[in-house]
N, C-alpha and C positions, 0 to 999 in steps of 0.2 A: 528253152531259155532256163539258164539255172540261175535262182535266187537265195542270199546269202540274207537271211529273214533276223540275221542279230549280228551286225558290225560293230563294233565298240568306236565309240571317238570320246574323245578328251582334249580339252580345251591347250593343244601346246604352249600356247601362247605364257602359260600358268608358269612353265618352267623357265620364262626367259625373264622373267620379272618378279623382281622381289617383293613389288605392293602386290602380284596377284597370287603368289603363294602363301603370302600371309592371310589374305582374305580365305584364300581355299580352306586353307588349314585351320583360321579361325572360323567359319562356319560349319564346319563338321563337328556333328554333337557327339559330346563329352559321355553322356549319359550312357546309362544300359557297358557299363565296364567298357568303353571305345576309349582307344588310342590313334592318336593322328599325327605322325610327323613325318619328313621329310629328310633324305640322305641321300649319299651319292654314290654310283657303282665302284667297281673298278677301274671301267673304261670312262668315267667321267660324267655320265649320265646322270641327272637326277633321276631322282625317282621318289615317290609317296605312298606310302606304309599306312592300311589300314588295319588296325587289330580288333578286333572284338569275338572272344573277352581279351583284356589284354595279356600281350604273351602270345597269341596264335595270328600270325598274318592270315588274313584272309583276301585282300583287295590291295593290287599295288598299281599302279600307272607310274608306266615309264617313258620317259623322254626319247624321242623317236619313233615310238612302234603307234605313233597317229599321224605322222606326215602323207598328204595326198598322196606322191611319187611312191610310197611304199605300199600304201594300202594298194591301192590299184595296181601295182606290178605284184604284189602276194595275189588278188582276185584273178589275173592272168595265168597266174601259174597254178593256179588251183583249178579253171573252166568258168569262173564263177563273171556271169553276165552283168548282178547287178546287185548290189546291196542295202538293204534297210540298216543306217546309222540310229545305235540308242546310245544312250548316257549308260555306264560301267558302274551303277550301286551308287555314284552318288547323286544322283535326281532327288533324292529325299531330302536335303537338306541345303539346295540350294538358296541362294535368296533369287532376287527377283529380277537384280540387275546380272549376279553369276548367269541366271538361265540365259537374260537377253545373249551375252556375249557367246555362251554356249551354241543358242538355236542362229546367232548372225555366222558364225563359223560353219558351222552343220550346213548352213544354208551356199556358202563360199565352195565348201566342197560340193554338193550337189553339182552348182552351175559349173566349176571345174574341170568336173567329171564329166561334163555333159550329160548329165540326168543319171548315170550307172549308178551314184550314189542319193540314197533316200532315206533327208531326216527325218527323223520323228521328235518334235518339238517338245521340250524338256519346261516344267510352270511351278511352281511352290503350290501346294496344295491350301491355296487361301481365295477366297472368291473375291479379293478386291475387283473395285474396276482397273487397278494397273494393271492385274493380270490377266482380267477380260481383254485388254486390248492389246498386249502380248501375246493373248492367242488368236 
């Protein structure tokens, strides 16, 4: 069995609505010289630009390239049996409701997939009880 131990997923859902790309973009810290915005390809795509320091992209998600239908026919053509989903750099700065919608998707794809796909559950690094029962 071959396993695919670092699938990136991203919440699509961020680029079809304008309140949750403001939220995305407003919760990514400013701090430590980051730049965070949002633009759109050639072919019409969005997409989200992470710079740090600013001036050098380092982190973009693009619209598309997390749909189930794709991931899984890219694992098909690669061999790959099964893969572990993580969150693409920004886990660190989610809030608490982002991660819920993040790990209910992660979780949509799993059952989908029929199990080929395995999240790993994305939390703010704060020890409330909201986040105790989030995880």
């Amino acid at each position: 069995m071959i396993i695919d131990s670092n699938l990136y997923w991203f919440d699509e859902d961020i680029f079809e609505s304008e309140e949750k790309m403001e939220a995305f973009l407003a919760s990514a810290p400013k701090q430590y010289d980051t730049k965070v915005h949002a633009g759109a390809l050639p072919d019409g795509r969005q997409q989200i630009i992470i710079e740090r320091p600013q001036g050098f992209e380092n982190l973009n998600y693009v619209q598309g390239e997390y749909k189930l239908e794709t991931m899984l026919a890219d694992m098909d053509l690669a061999g790959v049996d099964k893969a572990v989903l993580k969150i693409p750099g920004c886990q660190e700065w989610l809030t608490l409701e982002q991660c819920k919608a993040f790990n209910d998707g992660m979780y949509d794809y799993m059952k989908r997939s029929q199990g080929r796909l395995v999240p790993l559950a994305v939390l703010p690094p704060y020890g409330s009880k909201a986040v105790f029962a989030e995880m």
